[in-house]
Every structure is written in structure tokens, then in C-alpha cells.
C-alpha positions as CSV (number, residue, x, y, z in Angstrom):
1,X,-12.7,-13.1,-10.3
2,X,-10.7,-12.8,-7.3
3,X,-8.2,-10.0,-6.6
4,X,-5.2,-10.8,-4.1
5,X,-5.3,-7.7,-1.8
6,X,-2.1,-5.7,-2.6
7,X,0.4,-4.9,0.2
8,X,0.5,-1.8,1.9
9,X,3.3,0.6,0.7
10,X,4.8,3.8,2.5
11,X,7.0,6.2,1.2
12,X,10.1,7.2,2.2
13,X,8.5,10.4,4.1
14,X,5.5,8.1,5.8
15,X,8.8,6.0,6.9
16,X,10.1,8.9,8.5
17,X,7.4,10.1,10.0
18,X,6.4,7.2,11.6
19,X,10.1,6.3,13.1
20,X,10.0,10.1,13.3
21,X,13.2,10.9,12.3
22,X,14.6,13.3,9.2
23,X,13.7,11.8,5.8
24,X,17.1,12.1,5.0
25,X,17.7,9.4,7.5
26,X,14.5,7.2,6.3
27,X,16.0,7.5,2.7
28,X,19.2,6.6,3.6
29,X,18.1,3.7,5.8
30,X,15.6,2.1,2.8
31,X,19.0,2.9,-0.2
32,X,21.4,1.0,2.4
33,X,18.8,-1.7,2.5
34,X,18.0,-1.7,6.4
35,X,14.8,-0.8,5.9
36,X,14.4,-3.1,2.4
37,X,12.0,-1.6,-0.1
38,X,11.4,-1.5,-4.1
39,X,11.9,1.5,-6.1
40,X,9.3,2.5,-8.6
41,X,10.5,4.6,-11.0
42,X,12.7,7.3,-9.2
43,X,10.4,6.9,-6.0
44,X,11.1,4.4,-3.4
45,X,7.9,2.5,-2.3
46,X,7.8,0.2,1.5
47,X,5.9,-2.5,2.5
48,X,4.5,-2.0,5.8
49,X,6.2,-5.6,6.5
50,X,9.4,-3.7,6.0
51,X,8.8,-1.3,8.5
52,X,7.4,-3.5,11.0
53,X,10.8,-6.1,10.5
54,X,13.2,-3.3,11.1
55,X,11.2,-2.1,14.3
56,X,11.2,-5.6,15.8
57,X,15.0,-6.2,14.8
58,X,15.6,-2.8,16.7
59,X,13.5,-4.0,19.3
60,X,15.1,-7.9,19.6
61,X,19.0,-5.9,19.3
62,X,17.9,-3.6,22.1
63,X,16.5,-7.1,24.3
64,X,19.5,-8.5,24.1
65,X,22.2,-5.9,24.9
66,X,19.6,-5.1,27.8
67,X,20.6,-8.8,29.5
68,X,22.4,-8.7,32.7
69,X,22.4,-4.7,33.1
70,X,20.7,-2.9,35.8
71,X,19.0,0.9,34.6
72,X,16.2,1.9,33.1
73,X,15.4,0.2,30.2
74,X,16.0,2.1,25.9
75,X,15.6,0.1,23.0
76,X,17.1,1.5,20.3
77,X,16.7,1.2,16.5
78,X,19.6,0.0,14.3
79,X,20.5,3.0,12.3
């Protein structure tokens, strides 16, 4: 028998440690649904797809408001 390899979840406080913010701000990201996730129970659980989306959406917004200015370049994550 063949088992499908599961999908790696985070928590809420591996979310904010590795956008390393306050996991007040990871939770409220994942219950507003920018950051989309299931909840088990009482606990929320994230795939690591998840994550990565809402790092490359930050990363795409911050691309595109960068066109036509001159500066140093910031990306910064929708919060």
C-alpha cells in the first residue's frame, strides 16, 4: 500500500516566527484569511503552501508598486 505524503503544516507561532512578527499578527493574518489555513479543533494548522503564496503575493505587490520609482529597493508583505 501506498501512502500520499501529507502536506506540511505550521502553526500559527511557526508562522510568526518565520515572517517574524508578533503571533498576534500571524493569528490575525491566518483568522482574516490572508494567510489561508484550516483549523483543527481550536488550533489553527498551515500548509507551508500557504505561507509560501502569501510571501510571493507580498513579494509580486512590492514588484509592482516598485515600477518607475528611483530608491533603494523594500518589498513589503500585505498585512
Amino acid at each position: 500500500m501506498s501512502l500520499t505524503p501529507s502536506p506540511k503544516l505550521y502553526t500559527v507561532q511557526e508562522i510568526a516566527d518565520a515572517l517574524r512578527v508578533h503571533s498576534r499578527t500571524a493569528y490575525r493574518l491566518v483568522k482574516e484569511g490572508k494567510i489561508k489555513g484550516i483549523k483543527v479543533g481550536s488550533q489553527w494548522r498551515i500548509p507551508e503552501s500557504s505561507l509560501l503564496e502569501y510571501i510571493d503575493s507580498g513579494w509580486k505587490e512590492g514588484l509592482e508598486k516598485k515600477k518607475g520609482k528611483d530608491g533603494p529597493e523594500q518589498l513589503k508583505l500585505p498585512l
